[in-house]
C-alpha positions in Angstrom: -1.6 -30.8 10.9 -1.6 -27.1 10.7 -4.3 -25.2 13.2 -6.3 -23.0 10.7 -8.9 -22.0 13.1 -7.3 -18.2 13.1 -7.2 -18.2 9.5 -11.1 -18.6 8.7 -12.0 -14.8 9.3 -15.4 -15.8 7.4 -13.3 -15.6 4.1 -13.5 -17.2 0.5 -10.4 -18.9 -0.8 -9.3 -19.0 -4.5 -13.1 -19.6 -5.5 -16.0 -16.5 -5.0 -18.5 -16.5 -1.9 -21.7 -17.8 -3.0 -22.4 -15.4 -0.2 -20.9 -11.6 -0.2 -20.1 -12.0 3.3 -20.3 -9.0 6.1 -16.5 -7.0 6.6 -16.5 -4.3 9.0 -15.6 -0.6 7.2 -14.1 1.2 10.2 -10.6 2.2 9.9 -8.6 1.9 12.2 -5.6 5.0 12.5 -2.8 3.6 10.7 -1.6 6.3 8.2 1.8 7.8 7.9 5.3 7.0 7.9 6.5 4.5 10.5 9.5 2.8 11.7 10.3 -0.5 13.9 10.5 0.7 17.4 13.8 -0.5 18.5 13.2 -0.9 22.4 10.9 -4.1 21.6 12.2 -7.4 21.3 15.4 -7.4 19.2 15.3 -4.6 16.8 11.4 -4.4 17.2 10.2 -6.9 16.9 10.3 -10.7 18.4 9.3 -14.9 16.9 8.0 -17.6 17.5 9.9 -20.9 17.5 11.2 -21.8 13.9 10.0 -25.5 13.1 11.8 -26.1 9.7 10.1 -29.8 8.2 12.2 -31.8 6.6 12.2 -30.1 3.0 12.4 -26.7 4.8 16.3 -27.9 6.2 17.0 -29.2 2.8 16.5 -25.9 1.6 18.2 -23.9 4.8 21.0 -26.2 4.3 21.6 -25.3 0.8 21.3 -21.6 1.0 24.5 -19.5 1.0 23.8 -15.9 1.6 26.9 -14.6 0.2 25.3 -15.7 -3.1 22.1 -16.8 -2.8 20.2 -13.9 -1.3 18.0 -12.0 -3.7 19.1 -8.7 -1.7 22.0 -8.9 -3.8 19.9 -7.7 -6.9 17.7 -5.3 -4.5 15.0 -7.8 -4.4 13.5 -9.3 -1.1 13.8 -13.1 -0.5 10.0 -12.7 1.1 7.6 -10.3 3.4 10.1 -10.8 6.4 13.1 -9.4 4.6 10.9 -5.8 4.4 9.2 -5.8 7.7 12.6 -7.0 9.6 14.5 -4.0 8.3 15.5 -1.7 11.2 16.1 2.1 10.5 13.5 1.9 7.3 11.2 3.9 6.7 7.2 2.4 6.0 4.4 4.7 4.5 0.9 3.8 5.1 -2.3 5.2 3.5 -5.7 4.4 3.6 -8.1 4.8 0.8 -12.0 3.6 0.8 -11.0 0.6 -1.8 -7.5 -0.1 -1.0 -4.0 0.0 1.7 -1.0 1.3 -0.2 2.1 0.7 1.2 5.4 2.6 0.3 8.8 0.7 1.8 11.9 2.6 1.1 13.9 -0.6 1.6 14.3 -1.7 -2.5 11.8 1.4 -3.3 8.7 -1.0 -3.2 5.0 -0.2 -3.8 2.6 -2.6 -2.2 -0.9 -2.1 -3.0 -3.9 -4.3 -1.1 -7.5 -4.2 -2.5 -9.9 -3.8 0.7 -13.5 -6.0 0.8 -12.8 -8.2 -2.4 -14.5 -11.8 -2.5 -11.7 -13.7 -3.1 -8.1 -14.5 -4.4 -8.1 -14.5 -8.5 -6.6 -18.0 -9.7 -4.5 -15.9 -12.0 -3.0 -13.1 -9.1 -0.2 -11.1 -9.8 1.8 -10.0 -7.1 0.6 -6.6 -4.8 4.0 -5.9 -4.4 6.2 -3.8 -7.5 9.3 -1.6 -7.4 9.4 1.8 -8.1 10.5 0.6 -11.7 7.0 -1.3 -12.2 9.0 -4.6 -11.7 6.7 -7.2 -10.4 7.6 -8.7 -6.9 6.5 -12.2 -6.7 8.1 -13.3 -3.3 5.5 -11.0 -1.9 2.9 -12.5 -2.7 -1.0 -11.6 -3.5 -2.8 -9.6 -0.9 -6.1 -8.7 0.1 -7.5 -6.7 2.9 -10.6 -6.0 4.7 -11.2 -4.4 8.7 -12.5 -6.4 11.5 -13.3 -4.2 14.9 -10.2 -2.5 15.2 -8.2 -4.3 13.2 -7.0 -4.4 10.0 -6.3 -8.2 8.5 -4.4 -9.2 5.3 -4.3 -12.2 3.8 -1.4 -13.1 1.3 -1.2 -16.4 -1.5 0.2 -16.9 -4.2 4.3 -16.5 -2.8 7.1 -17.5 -5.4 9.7 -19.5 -3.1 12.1 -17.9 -1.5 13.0 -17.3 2.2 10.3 -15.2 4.9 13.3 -13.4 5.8 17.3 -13.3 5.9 17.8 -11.4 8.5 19.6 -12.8 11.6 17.8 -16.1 10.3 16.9 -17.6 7.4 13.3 -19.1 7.2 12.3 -20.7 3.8 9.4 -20.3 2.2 7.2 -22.0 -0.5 4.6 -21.7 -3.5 2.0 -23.1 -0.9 2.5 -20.6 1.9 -0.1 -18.6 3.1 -0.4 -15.7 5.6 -2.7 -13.5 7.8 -1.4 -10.0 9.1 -3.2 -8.3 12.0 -2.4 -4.6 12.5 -3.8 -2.7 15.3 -2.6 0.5 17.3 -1.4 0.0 21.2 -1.2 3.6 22.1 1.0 5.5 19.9 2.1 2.7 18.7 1.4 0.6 15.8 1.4 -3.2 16.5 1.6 -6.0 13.3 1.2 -9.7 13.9 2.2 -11.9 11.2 1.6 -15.3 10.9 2.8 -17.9 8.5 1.9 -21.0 7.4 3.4 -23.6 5.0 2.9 -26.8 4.8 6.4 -27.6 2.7 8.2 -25.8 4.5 7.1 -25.6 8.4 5.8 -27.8 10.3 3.9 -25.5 12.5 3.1 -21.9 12.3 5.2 -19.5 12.5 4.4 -15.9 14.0 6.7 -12.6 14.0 5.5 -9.6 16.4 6.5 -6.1 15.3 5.6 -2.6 16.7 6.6 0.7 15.1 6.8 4.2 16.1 5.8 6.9 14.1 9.1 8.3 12.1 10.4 11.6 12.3 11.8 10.8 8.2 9.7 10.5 5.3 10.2 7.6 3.2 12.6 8.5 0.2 13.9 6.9 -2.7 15.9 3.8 -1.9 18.0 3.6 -4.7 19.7 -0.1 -4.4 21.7 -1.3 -7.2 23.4 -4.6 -7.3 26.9 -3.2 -7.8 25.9 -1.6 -4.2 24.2 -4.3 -2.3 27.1 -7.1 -1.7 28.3 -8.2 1.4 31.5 -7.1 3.2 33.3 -9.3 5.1 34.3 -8.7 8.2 
């Protein structure tokens, strides 16, 4: 069995608190552009073990990335595909009610709501391109601060795979996730953590820290006549 205890944060799931409860509102100093810090683990970033259950091999077995990979029509196969993506430029900006996010990798637009009860039933992904396509490997997100941290929580994930690059971890409908950001210096740190009981049979954690970028984040422009793979 999964251990949830880091995933209570005193927060409703799918159904409203009978009880509003208390979030902190301090903010911690995340805005700006940022990009993975290269020097830290391998790219910038570093994993926990990958414990794939049975279901979760069936469907790491049958995935061909030379055809199978939603990159191919500039869509990401889950959060991990954005997050992993060395060189890329990340926009952050804090508002009172909400986190936006601007990724130039696949021009996406990721807005979380801060201090909301609960998940809706009916949630449509945070996550759009710049074309107002909805992203539903992303998930639903809501936010709120705790000390100096800021914590998301993400449901609602079509399948698809955390990531594709270097490795390939599926996902499913049932995952759920918890990100932690908080500054180390100049540097901004993000703990992810994933769990899913189809697909993992423990959780699985990625550490990333950025630097601050010296580019601003511009339009991406993939198209899938662009995006293929060459082989070596």
């Amino acid at each position: 069995m999964h251990d949830l205890r880091r995933f209570s944060y005193r927060r409703c799931w799918l159904i409203p608190c009978l009880i509003w409860p208390l979030t902190g509102m301090a903010q911690i100093d995340i805005d700006g552009v940022w990009m993975l810090d290269g020097s830290h683990g391998e790219g910038g970033f570093t994993w926990s073990e990958i414990a794939m259950s049975e279901e979760g091999q069936r469907r790491y077995d049958a995935f061909d990335i030379l055809s199978d990979d939603p990159s191919l029509e500039c869509l990401p196969s889950g959060p991990g595909r954005i997050w992993d993506n060395p060189g890329s430029p990340i926009e952050i900006n804090q508002y009172d009610d909400r986190v936006e996010f601007r990724f130039e990798m696949f021009d996406l637009r990721r807005t979380v709501p801060l201090n909301v009860p609960a998940h809706t039933l009916d949630a449509e992904p945070s996550t759009r391109n710049i074309d107002g396509r909805m992203i539903p490997t992303m998930g639903n997100s809501i936010g709120w601060y705790e000390d100096d941290e800021l914590l998301i929580e993400t449901l609602a994930y079509a399948p698809g795979f955390i990531t594709t690059m270097r490795r390939y971890v599926p996902q499913s409908a049932a995952m759920r996730s918890i990100e932690r950001f908080h500054r180390e210096g100049e540097r901004l740190v993000l703990e992810i953590t994933y769990v899913d009981p189809i697909t993992l049979m423990k959780p699985l954690t990625f550490e990333y820290r950025f630097r601050r970028s010296d580019y601003d984040v511009v339009v991406y422009g993939c198209t899938p006549e662009n995006a293929g793979y060459e082989a070596n």
